[in-house]
N, CA, C and O atoms as a printed pandas DataFrame, in Angstrom:
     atom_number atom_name residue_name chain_id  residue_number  x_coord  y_coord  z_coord
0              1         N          UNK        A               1   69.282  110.920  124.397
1              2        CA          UNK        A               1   68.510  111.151  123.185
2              3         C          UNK        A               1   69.405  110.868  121.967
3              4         O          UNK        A               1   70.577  111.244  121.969
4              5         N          UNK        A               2   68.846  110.183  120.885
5              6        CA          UNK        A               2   69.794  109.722  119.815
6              7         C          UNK        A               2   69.967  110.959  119.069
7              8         O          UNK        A               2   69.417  112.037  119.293
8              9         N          UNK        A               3   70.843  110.653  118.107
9             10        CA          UNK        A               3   71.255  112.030  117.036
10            11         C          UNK        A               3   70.494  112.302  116.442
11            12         O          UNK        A               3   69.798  111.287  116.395
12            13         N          UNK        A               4   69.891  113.277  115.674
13            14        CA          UNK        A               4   69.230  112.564  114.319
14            15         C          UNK        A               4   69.548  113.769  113.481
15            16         O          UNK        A               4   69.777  114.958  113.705
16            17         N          UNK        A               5   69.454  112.789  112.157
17            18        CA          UNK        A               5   70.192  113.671  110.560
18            19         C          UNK        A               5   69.237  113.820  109.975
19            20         O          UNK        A               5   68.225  113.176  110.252
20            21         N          UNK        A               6   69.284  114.882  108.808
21            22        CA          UNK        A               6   67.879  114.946  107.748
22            23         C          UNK        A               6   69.306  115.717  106.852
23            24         O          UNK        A               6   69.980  116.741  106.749
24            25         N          UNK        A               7   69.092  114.184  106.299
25            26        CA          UNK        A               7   70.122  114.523  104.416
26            27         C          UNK        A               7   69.563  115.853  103.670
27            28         O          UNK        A               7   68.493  116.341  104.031
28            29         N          UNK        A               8   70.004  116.181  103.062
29            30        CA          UNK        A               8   69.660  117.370  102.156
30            31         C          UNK        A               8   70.054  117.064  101.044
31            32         O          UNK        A               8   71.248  116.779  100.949
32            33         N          UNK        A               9   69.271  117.018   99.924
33            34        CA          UNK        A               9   70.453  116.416   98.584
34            35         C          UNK        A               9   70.906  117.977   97.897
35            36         O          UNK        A               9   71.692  118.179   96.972
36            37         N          UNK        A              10   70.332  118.702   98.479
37            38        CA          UNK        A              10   70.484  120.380   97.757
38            39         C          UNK        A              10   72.737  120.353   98.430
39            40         O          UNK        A              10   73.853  120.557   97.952
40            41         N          UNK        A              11   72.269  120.069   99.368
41            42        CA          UNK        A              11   73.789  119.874  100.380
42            43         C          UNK        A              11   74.800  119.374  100.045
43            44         O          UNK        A              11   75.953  119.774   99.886
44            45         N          UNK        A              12   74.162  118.220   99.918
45            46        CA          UNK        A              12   75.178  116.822   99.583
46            47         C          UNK        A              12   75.847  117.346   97.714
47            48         O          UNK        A              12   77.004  117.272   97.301
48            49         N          UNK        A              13   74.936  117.705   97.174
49            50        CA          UNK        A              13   75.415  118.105   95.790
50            51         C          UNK        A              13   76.230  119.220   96.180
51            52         O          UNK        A              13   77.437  118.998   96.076
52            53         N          UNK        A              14   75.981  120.104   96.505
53            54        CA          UNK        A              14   77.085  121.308   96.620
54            55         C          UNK        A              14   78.356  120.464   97.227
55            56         O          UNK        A              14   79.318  120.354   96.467
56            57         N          UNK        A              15   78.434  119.966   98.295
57            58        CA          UNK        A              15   79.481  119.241   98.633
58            59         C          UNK        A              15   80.080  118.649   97.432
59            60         O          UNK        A              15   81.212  119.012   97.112
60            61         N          UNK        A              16   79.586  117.965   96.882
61            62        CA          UNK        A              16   80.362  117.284   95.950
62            63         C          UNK        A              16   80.691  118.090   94.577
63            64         O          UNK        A              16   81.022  117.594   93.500
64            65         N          UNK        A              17   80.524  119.379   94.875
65            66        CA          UNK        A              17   80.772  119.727   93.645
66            67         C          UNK        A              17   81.561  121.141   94.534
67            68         O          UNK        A              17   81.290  122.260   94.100
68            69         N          UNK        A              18   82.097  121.080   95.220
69            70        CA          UNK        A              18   82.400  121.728   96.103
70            71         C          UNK        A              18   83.968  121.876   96.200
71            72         O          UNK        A              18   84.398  120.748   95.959
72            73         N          UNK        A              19   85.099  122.782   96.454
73            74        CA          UNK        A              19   87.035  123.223   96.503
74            75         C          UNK        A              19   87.216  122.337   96.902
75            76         O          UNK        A              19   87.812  121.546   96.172
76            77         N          UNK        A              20   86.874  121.919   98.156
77            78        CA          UNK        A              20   87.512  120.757   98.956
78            79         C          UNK        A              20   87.515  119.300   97.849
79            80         O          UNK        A              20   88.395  118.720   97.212
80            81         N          UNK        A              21   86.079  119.115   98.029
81            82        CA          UNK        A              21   86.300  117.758   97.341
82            83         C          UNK        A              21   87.082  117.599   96.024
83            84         O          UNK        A              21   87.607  116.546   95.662
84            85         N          UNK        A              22   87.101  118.756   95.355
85            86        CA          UNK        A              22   87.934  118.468   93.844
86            87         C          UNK        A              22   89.095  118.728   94.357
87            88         O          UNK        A              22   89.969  118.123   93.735
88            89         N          UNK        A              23   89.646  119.576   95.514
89            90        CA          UNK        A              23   90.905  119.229   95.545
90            91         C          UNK        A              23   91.273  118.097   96.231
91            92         O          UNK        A              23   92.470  117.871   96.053
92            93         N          UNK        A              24   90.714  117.261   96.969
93            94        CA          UNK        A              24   90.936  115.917   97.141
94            95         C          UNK        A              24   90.926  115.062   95.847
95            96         O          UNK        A              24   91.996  114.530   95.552
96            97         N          UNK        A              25   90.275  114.938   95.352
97            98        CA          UNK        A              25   89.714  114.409   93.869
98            99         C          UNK        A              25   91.174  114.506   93.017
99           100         O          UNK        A              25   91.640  113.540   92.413
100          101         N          UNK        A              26   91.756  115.719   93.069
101          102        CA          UNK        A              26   92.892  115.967   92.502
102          103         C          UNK        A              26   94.501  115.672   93.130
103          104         O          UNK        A              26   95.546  115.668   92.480
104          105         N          UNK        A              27   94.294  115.395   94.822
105          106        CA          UNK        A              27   95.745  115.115   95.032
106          107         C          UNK        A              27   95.704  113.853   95.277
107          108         O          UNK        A              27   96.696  113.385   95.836
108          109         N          UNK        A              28   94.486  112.865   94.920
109          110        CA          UNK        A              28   94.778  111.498   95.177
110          111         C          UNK        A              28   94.968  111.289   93.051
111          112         O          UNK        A              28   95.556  110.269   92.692
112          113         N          UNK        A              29   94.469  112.236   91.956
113          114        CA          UNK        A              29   95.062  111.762   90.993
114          115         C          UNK        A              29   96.461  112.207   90.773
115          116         O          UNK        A              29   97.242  111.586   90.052
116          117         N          UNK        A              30   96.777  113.363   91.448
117          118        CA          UNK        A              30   98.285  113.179   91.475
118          119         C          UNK        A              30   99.282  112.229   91.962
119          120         O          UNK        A              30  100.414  112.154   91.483
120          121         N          UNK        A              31   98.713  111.273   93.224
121          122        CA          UNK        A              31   99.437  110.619   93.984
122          123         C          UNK        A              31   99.375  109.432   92.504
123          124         O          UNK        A              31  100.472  109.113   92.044
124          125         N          UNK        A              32   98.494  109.021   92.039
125          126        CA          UNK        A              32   97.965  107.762   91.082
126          127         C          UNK        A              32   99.622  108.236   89.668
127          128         O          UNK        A              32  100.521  107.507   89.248
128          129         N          UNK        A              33   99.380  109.368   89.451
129          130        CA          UNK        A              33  100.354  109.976   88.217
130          131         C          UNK        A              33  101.434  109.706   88.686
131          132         O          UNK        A              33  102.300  109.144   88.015
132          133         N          UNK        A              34  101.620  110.095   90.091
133          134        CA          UNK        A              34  103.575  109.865   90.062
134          135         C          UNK        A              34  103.733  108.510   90.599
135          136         O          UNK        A              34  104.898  108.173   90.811
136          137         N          UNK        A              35  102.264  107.158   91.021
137          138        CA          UNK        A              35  103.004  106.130   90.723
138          139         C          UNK        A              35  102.969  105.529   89.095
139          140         O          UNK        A              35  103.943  104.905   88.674
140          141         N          UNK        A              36  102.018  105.721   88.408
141          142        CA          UNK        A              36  102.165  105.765   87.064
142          143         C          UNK        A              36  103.584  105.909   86.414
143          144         O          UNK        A              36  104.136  105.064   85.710
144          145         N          UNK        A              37  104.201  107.463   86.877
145          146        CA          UNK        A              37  105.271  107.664   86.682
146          147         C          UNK        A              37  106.237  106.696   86.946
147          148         O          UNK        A              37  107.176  106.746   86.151
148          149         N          UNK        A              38  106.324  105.753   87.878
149          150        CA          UNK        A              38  107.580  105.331   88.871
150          151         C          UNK        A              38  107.508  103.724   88.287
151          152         O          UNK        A              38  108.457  102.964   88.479
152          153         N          UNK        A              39  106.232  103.273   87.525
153          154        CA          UNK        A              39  106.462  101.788   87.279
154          155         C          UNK        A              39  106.238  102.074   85.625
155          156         O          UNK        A              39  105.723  101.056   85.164
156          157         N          UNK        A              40  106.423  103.014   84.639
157          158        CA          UNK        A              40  105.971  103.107   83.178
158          159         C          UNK        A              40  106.845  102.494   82.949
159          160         O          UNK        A              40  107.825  102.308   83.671
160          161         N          UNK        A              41  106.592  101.990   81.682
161          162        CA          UNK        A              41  108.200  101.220   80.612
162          163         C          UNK        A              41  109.239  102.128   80.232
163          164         O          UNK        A              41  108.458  102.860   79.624
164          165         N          UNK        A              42  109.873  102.456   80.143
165          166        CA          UNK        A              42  110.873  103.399   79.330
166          167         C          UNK        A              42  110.937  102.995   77.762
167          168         O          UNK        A              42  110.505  103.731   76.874
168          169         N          UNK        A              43  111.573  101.642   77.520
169          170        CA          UNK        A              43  111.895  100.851   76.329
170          171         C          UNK        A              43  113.123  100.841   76.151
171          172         O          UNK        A              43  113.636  101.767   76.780
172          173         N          UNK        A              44  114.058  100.072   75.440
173          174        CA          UNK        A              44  115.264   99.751   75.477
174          175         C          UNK        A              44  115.863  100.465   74.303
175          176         O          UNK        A              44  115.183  101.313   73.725
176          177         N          UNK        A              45  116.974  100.214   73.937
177          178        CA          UNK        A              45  118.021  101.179   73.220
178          179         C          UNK        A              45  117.329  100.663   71.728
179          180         O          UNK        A              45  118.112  100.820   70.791
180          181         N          UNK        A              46  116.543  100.315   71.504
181          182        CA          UNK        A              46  116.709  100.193   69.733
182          183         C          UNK        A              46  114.733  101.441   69.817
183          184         O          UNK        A              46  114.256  102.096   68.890
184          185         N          UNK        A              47  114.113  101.258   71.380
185          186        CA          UNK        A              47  113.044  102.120   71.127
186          187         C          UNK        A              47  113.449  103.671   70.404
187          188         O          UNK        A              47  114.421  104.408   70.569
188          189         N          UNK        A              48  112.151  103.787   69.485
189          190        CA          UNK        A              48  112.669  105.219   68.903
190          191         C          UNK        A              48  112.062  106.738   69.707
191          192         O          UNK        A              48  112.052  107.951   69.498
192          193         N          UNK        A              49  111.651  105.871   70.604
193          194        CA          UNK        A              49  111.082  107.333   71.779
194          195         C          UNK        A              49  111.245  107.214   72.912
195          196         O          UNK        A              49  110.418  107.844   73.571
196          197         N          UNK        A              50  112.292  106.423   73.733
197          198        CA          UNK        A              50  112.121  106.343   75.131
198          199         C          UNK        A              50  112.242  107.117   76.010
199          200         O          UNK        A              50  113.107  107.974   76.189
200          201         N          UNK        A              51  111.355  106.837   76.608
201          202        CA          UNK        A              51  110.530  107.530   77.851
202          203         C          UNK        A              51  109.721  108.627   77.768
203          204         O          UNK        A              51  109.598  109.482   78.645
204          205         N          UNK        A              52  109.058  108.593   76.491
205          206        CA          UNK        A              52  107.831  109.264   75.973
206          207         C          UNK        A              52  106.797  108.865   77.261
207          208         O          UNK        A              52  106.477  109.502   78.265
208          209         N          UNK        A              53  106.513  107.838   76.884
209          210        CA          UNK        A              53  105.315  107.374   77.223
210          211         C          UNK        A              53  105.084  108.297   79.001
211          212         O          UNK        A              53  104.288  109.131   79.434
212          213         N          UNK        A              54  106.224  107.579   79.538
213          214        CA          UNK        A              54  106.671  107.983   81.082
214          215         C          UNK        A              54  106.484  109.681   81.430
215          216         O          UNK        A              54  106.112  110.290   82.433
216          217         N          UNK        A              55  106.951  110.110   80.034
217          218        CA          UNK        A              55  106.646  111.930   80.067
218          219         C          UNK        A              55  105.360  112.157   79.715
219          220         O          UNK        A              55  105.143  113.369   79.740
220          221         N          UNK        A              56  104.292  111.446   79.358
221          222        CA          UNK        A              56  103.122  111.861   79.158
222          223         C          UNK        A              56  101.568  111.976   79.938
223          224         O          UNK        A              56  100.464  112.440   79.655
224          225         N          UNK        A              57  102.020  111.464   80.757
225          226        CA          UNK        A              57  100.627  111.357   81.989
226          227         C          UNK        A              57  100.876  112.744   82.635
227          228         O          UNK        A              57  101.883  113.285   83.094
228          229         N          UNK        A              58   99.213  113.223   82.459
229          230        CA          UNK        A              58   98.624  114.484   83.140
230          231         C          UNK        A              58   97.207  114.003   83.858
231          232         O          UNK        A              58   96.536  112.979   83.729
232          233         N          UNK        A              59   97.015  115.441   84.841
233          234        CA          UNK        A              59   95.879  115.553   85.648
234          235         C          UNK        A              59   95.413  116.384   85.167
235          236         O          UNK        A              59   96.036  117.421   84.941
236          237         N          UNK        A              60   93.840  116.168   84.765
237          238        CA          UNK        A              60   92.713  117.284   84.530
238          239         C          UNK        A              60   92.022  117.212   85.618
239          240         O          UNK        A              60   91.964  116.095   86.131
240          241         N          UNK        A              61   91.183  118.529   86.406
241          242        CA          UNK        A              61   90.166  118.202   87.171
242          243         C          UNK        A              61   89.382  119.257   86.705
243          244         O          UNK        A              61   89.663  120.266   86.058
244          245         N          UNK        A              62   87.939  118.651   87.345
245          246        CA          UNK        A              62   86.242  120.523   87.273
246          247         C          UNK        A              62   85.228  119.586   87.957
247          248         O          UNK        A              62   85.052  118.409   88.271
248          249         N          UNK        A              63   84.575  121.010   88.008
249          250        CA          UNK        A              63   83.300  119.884   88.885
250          251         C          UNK        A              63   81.993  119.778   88.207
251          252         O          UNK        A              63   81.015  120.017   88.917
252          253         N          UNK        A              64   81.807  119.501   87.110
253          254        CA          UNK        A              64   81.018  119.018   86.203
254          255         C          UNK        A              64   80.884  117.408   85.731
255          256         O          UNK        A              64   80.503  117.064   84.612
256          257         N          UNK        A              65   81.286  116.466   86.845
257          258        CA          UNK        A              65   81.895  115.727   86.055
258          259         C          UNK        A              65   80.885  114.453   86.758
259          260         O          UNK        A              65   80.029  114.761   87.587
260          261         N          UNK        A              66   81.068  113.163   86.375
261          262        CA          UNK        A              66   80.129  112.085   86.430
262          263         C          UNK        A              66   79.049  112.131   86.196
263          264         O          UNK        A              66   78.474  113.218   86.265
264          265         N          UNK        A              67   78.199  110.690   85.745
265          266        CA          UNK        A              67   77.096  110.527   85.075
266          267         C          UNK        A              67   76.223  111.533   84.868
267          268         O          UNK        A              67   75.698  111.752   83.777
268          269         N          UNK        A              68   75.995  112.293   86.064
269          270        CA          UNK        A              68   74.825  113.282   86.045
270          271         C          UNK        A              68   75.272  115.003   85.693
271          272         O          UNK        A              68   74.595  115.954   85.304
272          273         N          UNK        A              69   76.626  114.867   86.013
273          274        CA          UNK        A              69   77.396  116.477   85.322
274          275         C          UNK        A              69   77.383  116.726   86.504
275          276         O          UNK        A              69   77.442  117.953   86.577
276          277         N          UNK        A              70   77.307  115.957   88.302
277          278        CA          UNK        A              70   76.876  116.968   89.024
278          279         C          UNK        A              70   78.051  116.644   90.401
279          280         O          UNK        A              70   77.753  116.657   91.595
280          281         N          UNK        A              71   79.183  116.413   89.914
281          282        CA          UNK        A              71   80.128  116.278   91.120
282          283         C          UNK        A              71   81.661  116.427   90.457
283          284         O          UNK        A              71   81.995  116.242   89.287
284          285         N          UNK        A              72   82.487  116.828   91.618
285          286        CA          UNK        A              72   84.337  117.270   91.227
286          287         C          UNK        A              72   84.702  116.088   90.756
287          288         O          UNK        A              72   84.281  115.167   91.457
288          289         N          UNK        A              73   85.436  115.700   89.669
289          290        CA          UNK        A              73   86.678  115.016   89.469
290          291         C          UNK        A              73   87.845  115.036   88.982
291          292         O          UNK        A              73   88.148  116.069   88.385
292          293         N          UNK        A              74   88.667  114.152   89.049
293          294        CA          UNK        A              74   89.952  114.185   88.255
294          295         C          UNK        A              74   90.389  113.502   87.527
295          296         O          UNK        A              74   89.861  112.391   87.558
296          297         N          UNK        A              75   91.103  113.607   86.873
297          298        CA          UNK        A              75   91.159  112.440   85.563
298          299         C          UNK        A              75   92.841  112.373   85.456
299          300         O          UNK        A              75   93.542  113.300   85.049
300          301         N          UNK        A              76   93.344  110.998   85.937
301          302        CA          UNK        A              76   94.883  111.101   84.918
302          303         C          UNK        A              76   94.824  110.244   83.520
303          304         O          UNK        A              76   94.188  109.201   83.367
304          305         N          UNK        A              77   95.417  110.737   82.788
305          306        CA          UNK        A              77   95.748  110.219   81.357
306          307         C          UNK        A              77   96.954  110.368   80.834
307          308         O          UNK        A              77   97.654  111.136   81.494
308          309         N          UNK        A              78   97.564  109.825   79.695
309          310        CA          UNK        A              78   98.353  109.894   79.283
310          311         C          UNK        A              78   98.433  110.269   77.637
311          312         O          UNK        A              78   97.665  109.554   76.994
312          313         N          UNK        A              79   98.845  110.790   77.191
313          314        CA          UNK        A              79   98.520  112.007   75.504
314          315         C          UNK        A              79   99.613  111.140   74.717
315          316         O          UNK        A              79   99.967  111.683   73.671
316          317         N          UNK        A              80  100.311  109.734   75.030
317          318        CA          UNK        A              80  101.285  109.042   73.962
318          319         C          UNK        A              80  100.520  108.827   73.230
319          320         O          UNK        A              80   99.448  108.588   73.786
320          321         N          UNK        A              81  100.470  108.766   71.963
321          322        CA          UNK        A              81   99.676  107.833   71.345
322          323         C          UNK        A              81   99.265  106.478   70.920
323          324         O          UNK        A              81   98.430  106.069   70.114
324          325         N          UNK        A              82  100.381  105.732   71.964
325          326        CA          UNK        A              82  100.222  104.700   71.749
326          327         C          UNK        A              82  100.258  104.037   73.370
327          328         O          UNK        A              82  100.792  102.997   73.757
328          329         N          UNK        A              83   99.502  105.029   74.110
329          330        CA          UNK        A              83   99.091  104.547   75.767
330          331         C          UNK        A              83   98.170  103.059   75.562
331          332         O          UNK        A              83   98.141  101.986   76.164
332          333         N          UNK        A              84   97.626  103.497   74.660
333          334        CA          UNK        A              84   96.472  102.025   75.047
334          335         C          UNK        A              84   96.796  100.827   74.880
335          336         O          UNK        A              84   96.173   99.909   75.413
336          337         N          UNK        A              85   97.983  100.626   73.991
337          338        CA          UNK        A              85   98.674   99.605   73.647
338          339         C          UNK        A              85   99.568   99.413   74.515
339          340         O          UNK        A              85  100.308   98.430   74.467
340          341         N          UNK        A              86   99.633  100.274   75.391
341          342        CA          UNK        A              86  101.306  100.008   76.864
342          343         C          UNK        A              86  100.116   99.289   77.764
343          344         O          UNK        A              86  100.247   98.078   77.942
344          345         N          UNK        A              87   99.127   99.855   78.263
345          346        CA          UNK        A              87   97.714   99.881   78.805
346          347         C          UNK        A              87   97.235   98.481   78.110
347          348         O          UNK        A              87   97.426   97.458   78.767
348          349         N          UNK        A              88   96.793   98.400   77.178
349          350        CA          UNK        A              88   95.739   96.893   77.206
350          351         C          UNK        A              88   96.945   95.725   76.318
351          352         O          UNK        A              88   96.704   94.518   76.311
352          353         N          UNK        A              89   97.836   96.129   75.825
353          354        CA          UNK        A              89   98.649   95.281   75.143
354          355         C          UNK        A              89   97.703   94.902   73.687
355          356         O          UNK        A              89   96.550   95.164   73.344
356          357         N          UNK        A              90   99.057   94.010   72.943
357          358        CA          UNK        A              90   98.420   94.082   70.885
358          359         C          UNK        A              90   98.900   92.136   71.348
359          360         O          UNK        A              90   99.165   91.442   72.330
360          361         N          UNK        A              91   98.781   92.058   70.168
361          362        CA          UNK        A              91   98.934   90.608   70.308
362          363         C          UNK        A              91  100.525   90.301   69.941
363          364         O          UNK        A              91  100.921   89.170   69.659
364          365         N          UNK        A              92  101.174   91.193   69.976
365          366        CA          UNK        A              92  102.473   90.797   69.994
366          367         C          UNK        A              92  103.670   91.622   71.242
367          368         O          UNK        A              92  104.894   91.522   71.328
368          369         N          UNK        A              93  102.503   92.553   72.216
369          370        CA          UNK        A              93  103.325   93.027   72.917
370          371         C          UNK        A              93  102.278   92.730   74.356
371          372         O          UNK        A              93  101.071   92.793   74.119
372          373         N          UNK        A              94  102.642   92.453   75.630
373          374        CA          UNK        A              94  101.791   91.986   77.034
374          375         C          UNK        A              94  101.035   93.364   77.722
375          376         O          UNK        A              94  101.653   94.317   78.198
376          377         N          UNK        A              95  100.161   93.285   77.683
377          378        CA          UNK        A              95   99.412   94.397   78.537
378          379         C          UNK        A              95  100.287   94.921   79.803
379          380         O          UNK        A              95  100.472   94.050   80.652
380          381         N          UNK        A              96  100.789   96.037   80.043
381          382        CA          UNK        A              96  101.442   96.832   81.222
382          383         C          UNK        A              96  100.278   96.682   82.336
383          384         O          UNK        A              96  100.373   96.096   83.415
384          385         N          UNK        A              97   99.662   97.053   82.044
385          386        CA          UNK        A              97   98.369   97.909   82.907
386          387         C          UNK        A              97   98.787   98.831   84.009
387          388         O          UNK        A              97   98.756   98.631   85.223
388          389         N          UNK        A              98   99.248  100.049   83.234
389          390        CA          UNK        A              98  100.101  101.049   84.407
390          391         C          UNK        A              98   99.144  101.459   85.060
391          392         O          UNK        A              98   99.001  100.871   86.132
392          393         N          UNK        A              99   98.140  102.551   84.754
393          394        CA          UNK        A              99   97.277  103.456   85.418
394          395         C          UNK        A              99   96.751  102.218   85.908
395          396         O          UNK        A              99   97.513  101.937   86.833
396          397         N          UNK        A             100   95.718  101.138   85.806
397          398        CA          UNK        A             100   95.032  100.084   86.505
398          399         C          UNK        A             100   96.406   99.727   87.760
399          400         O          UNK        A             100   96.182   99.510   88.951
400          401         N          UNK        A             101   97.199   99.735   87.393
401          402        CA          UNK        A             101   98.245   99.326   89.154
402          403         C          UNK        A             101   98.167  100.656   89.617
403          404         O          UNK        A             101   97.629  100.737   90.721
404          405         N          UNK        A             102   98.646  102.053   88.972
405          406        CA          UNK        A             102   98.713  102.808   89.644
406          407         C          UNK        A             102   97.652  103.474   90.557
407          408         O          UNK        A             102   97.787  104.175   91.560
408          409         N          UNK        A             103   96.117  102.864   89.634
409          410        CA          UNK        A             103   95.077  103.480   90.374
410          411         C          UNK        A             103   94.748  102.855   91.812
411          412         O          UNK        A             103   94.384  103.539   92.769
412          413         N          UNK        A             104   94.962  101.177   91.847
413          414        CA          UNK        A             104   95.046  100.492   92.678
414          415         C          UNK        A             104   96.148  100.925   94.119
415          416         O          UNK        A             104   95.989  100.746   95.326
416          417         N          UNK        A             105   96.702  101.235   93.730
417          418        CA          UNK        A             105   98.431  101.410   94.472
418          419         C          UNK        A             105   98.103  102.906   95.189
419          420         O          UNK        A             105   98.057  103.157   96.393
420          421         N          UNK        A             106   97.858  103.964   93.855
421          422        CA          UNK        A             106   97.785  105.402   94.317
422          423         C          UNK        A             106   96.281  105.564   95.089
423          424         O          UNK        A             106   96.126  106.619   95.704
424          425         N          UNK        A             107   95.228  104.644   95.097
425          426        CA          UNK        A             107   93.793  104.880   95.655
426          427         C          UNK        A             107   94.008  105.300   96.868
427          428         O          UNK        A             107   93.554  106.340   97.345
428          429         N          UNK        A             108   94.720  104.496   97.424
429          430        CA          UNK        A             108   94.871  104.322   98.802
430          431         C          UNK        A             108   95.527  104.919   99.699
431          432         O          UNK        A             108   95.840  104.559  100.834
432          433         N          UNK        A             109   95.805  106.249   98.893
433          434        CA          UNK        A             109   96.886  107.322  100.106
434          435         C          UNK        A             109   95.930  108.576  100.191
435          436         O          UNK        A             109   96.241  109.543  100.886
């Protein structure tokens, strides 16, 4: 006799909004932060803040979170103020794209 399932979305939402999943949610954005950490720029001896940038990536997580308010996530970011410019690059300095490698790199553990 085959298996048979009957989804519940009452279920499936609690799940996803559920300890487990945000703490998964949260140790794969930690894994993403400390490679963030391990490939950031520092900047060289004439920079007037080095290794700001590298000291500034954090993890937020709750389970309020995506389109609908109705599942766990985590969020890494970085509070430099000038992340987006390490991140997308200006026209006189090359896009890093740390978190985009790190998210790539850290997804997967």
């Amino acid at each position: 006799m085959p298996a048979r399932f009957k989804m519940s979305k009452r279920g499936v939402g609690e799940l996803l909004r559920s300890d487990m999943v945000e703490a998964e949610m949260l140790r794969r954005a930690n894994i993403i932060k400390g490679v963030a950490e391990s490939i950031a720029p520092v900047g060289g001896p004439g920079d007037p803040h080095p290794g700001q940038y590298k000291a500034s990536f954090h993890v937020t997580s709750h389970k309020r979170g995506g389109r609908r308010r109705d599942r766990a996530v985590a969020t890494v970011w970085n509070s430099a103020y000038y992340a987006r410019w390490v991140e997308y690059g200006t026209e006189k300095v090359p896009a890093h794209h740390v978190l985009l490698r790190a998210a790539i790199a850290g997804g997967r553990g």
